[in-house]
ChimeraX commands (.cxc) that place a marker at each C-alpha (Angstrom):
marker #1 position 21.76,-11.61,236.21 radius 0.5
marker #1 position 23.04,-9.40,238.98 radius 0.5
marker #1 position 26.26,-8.78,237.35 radius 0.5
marker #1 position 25.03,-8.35,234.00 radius 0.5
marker #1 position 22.46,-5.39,235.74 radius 0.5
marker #1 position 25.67,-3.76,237.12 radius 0.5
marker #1 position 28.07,-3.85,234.33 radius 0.5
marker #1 position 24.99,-2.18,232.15 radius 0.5
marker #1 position 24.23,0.61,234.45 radius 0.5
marker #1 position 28.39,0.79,234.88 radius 0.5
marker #1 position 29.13,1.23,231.17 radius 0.5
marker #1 position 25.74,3.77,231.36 radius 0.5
marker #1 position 27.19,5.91,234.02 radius 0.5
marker #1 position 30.73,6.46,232.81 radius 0.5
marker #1 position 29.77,7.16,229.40 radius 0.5
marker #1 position 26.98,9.80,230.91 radius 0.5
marker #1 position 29.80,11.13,233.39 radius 0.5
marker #1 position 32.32,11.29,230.49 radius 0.5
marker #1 position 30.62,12.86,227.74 radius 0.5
marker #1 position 29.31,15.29,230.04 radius 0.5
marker #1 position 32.88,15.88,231.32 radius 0.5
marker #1 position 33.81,16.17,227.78 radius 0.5
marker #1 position 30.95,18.46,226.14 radius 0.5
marker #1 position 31.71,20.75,229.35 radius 0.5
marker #1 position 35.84,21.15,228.24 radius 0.5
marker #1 position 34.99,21.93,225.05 radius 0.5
marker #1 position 32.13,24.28,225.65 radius 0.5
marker #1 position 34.08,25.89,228.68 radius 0.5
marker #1 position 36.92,26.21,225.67 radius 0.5
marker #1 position 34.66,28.01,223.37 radius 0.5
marker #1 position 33.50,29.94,225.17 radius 0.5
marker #1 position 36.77,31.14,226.88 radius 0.5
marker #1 position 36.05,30.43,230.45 radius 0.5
marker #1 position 39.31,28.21,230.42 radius 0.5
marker #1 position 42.54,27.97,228.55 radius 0.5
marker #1 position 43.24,25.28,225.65 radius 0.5
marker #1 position 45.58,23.16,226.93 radius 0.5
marker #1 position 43.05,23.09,230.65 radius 0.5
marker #1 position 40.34,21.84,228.27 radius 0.5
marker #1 position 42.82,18.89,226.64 radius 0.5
marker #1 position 43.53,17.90,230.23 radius 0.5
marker #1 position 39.77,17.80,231.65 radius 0.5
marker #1 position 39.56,15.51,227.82 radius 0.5
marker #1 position 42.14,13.03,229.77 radius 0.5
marker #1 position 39.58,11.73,232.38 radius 0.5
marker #1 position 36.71,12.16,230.23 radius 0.5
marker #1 position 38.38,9.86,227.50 radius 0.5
marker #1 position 39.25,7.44,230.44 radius 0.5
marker #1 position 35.15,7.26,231.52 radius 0.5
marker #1 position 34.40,6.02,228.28 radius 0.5
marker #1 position 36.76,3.59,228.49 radius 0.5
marker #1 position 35.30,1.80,231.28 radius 0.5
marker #1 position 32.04,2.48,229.89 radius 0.5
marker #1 position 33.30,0.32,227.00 radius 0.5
marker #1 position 34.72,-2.21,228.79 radius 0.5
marker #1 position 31.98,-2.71,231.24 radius 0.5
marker #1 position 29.78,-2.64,227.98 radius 0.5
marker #1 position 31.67,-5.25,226.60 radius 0.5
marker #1 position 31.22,-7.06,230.11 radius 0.5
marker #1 position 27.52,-6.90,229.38 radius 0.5
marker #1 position 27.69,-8.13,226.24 radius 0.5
marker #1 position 29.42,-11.50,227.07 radius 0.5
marker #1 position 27.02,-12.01,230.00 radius 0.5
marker #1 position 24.03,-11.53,227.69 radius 0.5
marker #1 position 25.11,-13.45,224.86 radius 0.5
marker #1 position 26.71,-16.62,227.15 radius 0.5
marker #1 position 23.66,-16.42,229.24 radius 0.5
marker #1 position 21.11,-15.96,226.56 radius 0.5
marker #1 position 19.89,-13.42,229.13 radius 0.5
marker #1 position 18.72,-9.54,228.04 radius 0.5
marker #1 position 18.29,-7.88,231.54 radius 0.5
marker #1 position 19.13,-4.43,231.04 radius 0.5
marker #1 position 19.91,-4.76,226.91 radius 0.5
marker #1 position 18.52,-1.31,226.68 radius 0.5
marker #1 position 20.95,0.54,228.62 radius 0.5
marker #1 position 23.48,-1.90,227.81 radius 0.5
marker #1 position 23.08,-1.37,223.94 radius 0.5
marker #1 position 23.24,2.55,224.47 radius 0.5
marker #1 position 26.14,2.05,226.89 radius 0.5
marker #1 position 27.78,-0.11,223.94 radius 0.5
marker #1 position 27.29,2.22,221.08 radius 0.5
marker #1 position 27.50,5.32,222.68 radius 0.5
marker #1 position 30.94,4.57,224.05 radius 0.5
marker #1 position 32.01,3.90,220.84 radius 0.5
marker #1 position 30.94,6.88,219.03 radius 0.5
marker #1 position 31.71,8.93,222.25 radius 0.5
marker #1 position 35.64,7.27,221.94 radius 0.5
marker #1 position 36.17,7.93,218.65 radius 0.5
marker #1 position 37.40,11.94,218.78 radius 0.5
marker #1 position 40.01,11.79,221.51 radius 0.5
marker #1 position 41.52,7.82,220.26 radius 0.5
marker #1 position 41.51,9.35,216.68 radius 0.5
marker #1 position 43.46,12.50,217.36 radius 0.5
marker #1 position 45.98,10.56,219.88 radius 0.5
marker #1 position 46.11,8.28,217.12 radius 0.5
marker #1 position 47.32,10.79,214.69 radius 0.5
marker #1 position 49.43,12.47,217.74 radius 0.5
marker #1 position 51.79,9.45,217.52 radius 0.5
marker #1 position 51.17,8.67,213.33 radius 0.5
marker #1 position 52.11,12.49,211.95 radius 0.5
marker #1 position 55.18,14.69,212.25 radius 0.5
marker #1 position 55.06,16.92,215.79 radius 0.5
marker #1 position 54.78,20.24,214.44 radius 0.5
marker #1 position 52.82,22.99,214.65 radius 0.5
marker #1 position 53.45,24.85,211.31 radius 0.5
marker #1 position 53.51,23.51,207.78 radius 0.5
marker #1 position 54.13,24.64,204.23 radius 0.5
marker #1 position 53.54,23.40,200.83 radius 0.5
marker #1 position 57.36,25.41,200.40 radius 0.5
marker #1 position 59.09,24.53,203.79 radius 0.5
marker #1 position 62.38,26.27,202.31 radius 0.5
marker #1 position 60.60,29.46,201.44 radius 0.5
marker #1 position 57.42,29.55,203.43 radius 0.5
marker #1 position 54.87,31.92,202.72 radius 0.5
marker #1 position 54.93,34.65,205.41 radius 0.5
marker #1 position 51.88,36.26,207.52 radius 0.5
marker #1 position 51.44,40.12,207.52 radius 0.5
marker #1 position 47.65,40.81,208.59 radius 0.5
marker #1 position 47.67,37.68,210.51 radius 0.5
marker #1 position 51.13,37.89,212.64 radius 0.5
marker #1 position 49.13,41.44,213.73 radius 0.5
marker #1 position 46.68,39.13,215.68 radius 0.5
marker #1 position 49.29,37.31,217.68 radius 0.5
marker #1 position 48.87,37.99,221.34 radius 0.5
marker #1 position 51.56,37.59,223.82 radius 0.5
marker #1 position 52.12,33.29,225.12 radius 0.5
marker #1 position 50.84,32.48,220.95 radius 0.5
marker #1 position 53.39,31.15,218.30 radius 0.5
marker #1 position 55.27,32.58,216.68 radius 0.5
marker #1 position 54.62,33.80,213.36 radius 0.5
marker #1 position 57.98,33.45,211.80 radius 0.5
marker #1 position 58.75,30.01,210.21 radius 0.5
marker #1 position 61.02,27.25,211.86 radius 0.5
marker #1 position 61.15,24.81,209.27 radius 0.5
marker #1 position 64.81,23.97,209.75 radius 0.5
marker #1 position 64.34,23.04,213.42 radius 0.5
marker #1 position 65.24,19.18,214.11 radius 0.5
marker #1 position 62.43,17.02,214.67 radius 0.5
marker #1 position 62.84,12.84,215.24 radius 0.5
marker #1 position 59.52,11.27,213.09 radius 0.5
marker #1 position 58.97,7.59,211.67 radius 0.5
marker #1 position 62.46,6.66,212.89 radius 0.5
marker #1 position 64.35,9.85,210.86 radius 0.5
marker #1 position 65.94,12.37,212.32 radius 0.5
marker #1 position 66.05,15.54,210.20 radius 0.5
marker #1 position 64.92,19.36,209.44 radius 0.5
marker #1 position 61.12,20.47,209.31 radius 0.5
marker #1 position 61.69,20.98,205.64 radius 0.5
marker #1 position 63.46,18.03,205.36 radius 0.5
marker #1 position 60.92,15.37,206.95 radius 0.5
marker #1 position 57.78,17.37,204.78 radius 0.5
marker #1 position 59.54,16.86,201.85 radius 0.5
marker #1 position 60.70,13.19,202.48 radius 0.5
marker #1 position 56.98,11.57,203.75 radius 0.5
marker #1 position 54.38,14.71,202.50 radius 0.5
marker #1 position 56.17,14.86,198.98 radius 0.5
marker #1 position 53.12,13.26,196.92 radius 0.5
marker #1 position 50.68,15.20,198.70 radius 0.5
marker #1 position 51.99,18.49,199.91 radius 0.5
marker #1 position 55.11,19.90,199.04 radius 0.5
marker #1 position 54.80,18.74,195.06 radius 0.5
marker #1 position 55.48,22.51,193.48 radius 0.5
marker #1 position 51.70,24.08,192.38 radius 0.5
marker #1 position 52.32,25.51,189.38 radius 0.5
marker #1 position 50.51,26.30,185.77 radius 0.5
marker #1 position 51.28,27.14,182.73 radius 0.5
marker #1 position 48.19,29.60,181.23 radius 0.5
marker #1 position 49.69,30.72,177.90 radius 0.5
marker #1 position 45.96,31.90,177.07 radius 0.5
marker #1 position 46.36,34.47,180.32 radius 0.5
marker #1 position 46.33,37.32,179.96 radius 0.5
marker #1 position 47.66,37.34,183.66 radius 0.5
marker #1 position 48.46,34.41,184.78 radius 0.5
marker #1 position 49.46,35.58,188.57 radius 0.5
marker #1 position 45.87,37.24,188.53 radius 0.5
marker #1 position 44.43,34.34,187.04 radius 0.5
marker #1 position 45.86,32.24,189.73 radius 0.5
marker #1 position 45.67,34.50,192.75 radius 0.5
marker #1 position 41.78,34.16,192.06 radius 0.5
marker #1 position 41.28,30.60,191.92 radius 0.5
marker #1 position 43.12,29.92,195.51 radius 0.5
marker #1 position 40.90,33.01,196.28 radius 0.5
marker #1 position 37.88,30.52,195.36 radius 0.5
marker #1 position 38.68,27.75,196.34 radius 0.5
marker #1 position 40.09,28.93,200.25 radius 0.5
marker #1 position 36.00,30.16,200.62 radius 0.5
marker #1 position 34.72,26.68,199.11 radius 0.5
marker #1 position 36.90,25.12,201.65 radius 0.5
marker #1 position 35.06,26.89,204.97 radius 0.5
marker #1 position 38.18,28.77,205.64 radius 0.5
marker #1 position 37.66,33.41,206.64 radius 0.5
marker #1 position 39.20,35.16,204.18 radius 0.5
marker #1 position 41.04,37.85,206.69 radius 0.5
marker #1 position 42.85,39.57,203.93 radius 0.5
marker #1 position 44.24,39.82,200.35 radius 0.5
marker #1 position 46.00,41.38,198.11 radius 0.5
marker #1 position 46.04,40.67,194.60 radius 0.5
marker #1 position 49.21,43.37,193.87 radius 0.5
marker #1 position 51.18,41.32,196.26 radius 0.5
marker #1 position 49.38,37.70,195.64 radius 0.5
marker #1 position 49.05,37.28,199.53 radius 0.5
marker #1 position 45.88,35.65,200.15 radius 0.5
marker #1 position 45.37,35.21,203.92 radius 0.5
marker #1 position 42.98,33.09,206.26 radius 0.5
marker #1 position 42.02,31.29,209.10 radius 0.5
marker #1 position 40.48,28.08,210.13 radius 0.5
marker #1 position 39.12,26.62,212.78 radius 0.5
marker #1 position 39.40,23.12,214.56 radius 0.5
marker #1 position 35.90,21.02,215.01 radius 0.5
marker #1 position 36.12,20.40,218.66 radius 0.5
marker #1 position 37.24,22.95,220.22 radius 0.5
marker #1 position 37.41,25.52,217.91 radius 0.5
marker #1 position 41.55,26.60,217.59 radius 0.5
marker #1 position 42.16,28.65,214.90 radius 0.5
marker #1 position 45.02,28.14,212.59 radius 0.5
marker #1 position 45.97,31.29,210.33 radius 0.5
marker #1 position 46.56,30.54,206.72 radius 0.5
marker #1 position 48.97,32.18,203.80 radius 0.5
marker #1 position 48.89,31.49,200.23 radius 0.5
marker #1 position 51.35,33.59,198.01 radius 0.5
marker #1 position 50.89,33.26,194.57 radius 0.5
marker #1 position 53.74,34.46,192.11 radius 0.5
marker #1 position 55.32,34.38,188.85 radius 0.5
marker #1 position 56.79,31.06,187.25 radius 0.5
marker #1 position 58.21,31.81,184.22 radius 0.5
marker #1 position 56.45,34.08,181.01 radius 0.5
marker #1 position 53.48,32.20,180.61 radius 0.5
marker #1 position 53.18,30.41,184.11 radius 0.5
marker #1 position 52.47,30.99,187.95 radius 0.5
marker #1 position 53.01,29.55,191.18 radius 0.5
marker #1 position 51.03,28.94,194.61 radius 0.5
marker #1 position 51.93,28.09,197.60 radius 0.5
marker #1 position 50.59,27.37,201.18 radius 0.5
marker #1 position 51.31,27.27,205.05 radius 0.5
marker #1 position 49.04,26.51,207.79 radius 0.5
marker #1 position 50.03,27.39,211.28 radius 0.5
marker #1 position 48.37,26.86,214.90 radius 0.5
marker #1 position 48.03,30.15,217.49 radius 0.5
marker #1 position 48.72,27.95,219.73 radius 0.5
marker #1 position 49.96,24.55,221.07 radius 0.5
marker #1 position 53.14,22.94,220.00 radius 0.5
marker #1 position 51.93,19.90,218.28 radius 0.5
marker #1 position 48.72,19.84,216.14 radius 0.5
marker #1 position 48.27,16.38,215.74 radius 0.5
marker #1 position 48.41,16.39,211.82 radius 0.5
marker #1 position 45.55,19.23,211.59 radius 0.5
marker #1 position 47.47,21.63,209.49 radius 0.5
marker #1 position 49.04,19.43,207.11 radius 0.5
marker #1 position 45.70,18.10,206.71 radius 0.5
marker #1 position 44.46,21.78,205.59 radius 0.5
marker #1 position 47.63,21.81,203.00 radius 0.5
marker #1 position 46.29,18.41,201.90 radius 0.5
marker #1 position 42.63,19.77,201.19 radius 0.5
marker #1 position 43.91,22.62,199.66 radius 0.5
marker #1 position 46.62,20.60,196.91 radius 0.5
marker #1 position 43.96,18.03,196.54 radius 0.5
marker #1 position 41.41,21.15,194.87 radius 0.5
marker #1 position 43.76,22.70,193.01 radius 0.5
marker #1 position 44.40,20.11,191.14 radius 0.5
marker #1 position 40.77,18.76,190.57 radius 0.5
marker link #1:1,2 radius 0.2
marker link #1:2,3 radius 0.2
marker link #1:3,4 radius 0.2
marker link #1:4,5 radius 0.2
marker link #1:5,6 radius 0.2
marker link #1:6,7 radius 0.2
marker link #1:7,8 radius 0.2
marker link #1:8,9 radius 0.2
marker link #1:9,10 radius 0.2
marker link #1:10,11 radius 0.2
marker link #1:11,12 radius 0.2
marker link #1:12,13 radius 0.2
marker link #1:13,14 radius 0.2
marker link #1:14,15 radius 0.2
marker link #1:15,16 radius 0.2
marker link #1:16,17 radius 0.2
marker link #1:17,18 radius 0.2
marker link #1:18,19 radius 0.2
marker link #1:19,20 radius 0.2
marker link #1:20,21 radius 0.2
marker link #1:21,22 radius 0.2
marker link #1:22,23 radius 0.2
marker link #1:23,24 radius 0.2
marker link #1:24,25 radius 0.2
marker link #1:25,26 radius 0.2
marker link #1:26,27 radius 0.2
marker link #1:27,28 radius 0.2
marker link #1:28,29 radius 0.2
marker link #1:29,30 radius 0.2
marker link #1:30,31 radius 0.2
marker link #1:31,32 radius 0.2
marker link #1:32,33 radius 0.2
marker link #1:33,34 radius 0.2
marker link #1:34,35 radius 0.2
marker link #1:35,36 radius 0.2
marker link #1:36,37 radius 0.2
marker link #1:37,38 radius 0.2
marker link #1:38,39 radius 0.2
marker link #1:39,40 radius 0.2
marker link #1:40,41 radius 0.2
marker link #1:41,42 radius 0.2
marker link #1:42,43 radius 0.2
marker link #1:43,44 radius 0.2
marker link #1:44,45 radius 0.2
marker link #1:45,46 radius 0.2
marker link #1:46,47 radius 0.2
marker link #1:47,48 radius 0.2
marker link #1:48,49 radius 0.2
marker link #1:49,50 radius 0.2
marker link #1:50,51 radius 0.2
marker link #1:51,52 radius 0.2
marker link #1:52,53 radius 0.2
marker link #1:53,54 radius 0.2
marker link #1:54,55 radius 0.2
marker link #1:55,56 radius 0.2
marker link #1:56,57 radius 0.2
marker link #1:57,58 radius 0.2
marker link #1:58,59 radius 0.2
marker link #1:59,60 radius 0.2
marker link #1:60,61 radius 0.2
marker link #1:61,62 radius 0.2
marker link #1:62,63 radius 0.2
marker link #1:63,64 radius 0.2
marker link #1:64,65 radius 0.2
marker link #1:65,66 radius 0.2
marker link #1:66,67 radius 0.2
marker link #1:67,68 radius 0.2
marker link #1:68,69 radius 0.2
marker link #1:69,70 radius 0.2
marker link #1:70,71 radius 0.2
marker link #1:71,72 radius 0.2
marker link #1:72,73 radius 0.2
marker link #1:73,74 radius 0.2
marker link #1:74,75 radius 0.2
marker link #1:75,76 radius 0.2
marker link #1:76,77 radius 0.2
marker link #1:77,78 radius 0.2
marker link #1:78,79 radius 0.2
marker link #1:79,80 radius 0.2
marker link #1:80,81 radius 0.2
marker link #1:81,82 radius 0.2
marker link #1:82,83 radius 0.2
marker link #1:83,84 radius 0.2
marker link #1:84,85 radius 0.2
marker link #1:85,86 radius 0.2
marker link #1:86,87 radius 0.2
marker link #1:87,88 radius 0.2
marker link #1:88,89 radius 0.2
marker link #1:89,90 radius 0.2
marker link #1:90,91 radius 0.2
marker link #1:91,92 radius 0.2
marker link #1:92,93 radius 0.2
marker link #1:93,94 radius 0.2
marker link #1:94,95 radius 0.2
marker link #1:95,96 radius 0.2
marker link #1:96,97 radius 0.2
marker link #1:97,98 radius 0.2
marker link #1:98,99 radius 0.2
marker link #1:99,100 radius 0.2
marker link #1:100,101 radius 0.2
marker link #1:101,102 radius 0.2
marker link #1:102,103 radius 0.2
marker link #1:103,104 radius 0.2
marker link #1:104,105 radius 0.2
marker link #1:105,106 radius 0.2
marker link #1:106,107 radius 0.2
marker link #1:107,108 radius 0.2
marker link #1:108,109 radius 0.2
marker link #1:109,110 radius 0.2
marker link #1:110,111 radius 0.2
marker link #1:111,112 radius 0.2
marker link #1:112,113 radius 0.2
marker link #1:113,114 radius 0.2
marker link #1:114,115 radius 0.2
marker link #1:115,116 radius 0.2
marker link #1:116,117 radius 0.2
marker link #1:117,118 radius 0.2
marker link #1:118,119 radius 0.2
marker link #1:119,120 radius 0.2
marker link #1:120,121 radius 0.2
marker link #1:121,122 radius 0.2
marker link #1:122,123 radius 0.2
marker link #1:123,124 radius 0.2
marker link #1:124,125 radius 0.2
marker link #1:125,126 radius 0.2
marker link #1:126,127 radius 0.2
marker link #1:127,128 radius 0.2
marker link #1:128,129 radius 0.2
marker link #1:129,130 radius 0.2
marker link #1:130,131 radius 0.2
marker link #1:131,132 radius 0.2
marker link #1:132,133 radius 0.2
marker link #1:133,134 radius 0.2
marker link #1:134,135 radius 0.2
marker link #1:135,136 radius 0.2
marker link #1:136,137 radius 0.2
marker link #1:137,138 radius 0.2
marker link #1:138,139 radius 0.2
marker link #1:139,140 radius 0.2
marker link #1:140,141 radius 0.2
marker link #1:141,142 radius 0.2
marker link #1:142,143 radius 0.2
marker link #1:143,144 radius 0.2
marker link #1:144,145 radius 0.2
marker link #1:145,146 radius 0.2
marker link #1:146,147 radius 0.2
marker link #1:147,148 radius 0.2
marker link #1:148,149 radius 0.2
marker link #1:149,150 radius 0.2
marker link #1:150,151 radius 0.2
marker link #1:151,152 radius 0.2
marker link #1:152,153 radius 0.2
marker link #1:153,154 radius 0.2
marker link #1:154,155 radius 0.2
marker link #1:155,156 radius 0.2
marker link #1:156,157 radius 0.2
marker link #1:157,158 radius 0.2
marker link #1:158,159 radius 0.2
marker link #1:159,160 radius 0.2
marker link #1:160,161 radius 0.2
marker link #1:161,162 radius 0.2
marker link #1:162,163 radius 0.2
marker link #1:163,164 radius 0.2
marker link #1:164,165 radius 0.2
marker link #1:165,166 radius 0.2
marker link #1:166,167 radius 0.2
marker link #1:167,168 radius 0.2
marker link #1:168,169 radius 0.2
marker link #1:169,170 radius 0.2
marker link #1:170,171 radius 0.2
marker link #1:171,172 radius 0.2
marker link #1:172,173 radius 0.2
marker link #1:173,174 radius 0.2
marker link #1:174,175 radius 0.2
marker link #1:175,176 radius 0.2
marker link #1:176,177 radius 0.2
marker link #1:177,178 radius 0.2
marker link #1:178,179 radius 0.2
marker link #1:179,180 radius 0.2
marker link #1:180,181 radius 0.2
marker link #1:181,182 radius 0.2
marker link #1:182,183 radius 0.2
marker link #1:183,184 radius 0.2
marker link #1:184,185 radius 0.2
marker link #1:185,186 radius 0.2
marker link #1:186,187 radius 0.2
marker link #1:187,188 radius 0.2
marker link #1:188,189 radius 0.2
marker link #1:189,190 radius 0.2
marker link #1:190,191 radius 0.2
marker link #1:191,192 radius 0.2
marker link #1:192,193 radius 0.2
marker link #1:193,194 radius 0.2
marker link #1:194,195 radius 0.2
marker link #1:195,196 radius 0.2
marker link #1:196,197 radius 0.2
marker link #1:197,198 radius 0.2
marker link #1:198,199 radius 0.2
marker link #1:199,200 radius 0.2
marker link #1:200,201 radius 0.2
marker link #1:201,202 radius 0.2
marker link #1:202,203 radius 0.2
marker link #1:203,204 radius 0.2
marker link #1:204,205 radius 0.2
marker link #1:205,206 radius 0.2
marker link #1:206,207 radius 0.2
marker link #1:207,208 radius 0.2
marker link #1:208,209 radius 0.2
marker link #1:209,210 radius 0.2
marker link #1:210,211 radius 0.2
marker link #1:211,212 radius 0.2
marker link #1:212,213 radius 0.2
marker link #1:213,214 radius 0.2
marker link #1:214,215 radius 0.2
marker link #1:215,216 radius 0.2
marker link #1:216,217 radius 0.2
marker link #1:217,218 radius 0.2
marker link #1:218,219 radius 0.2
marker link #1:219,220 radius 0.2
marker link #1:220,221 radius 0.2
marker link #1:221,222 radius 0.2
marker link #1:222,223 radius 0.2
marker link #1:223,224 radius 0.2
marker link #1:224,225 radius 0.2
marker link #1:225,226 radius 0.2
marker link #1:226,227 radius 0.2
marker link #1:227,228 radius 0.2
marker link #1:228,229 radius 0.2
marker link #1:229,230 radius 0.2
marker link #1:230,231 radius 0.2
marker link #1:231,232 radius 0.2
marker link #1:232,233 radius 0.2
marker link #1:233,234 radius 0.2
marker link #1:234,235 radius 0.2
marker link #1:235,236 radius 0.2
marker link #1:236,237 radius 0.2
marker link #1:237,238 radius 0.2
marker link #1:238,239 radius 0.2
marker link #1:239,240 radius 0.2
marker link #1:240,241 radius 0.2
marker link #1:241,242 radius 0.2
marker link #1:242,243 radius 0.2
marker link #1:243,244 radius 0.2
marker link #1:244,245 radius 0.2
marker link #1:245,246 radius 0.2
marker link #1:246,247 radius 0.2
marker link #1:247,248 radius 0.2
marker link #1:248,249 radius 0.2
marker link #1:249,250 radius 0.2
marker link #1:250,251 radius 0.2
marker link #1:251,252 radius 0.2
marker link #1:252,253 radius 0.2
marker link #1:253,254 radius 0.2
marker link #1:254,255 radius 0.2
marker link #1:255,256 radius 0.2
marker link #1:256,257 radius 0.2
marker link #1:257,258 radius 0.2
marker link #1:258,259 radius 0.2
marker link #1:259,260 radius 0.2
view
């Protein structure tokens, strides 16, 4: 019974401990009082708290369940649960850290990327840079290859596929085009920053659900033959070097309503 009392009130403390650890990095984040990459390494120890919470949960659990015993099941449930959902955000995005391609800028055309002009005027000194690197080397799912190379080869189906249309009913089919991405960018969540329909620039910016880093966004939208017109996309992170799969995931989104 003693036991089962401690490894409760364990699994209670270092899930309190953690997710208060945790809700203060990414508040502190927000609200600028400390740099991204301080916040990811306060998320570290925070992430390791709820691991013992879990396991000491788990601990509980056995000793209730082999004992037939419920000292403590109240704190021991919230311990259990709480853990889990607490784990979930930091596991998920390691997770995809190791599962998608370490970059920090993608493109729906990685061999002709849309480029930023309102956007690249926001760049402060120690951000990325705004110019596209798609034919550095990168090693991902055991191939070695090009930026360009590696979307094209394993984001194919989903990404890079060429949006195009034929409109033969336009009257303007850039126009016509250049409006939709226009609509469906704001049904999306992401701040239109600029656009310009002469130059079929469309640009934005989106923000991360944790701690709030903003990626900028490009679509260019341009002729494709008489009757037909073209759009593409690229999502790219201010800052960090790797974003764990969050801007190909935007490009995803994107495809995915364009062609529903």
């Amino acid at each position: 019974m003693r036991f089962q009392l401690l490894a409760a009130r364990t699994a209670f403390a270092a899930l309190i401990f953690g997710a208060a650890a945790a809700a203060g990095a990414v508040a502190a984040v927000r609200l600028g009082l400390i740099p991204y990459r301080t916040g990811v390494m306060v998320m570290w120890p925070a992430t390791g708290l709820g691991l013992v919470a879990l396991a000491s949960a788990l601990l509980w659990l056995k000793s209730a369940i082999g004992r037939n015993e419920g000292t403590a099941k109240r704190i021991g449930m919230i311990a259990l649960l709480g853990s889990l959902v607490f784990l979930y955000p930091p596991l998920s995005t390691v997770y995809r850290g190791f599962t998608e391609m370490p970059i920090h800028d993608a493109s729906t055309d990685p061999d002709d990327p849309p480029r930023f002009v309102a956007l690249s005027k926001l760049r402060q000194p120690g951000m990325n840079s705004p110019e596209p690197d798609f034919q550095r080397e990168v090693h991902f799912r055991g191939d070695d290859g090009t930026v360009a190379y590696l979307l094209h080869e394993f984001y194919q189906g989903d990404v890079t596929k060429p949006m195009a249309r034929l409109m033969p009913r336009s009257a303007s089919p850039v126009k016509a085009l250049f409006w939709r991405c226009f609509e469906i960018s704001k049904s999306l969540g992401w701040t239109i920053v600029d656009h310009s329909e002469k130059e079929g620039r469309i640009e934005a910016a989106a923000a991360s659900f944790w701690f709030g880093q903003v990626s900028d966004i490009v679509i260019r939208v341009k002729t494709r033959g008489p009757i037909g017109a073209r759009a593409d996309v690229r999502a790219q992170s201010r800052i960090g070097a790797i974003d764990n799969g969050f801007n190909i995931s935007l490009l995803k989104d994107f495809v995915e309503k364009f062609w529903h």
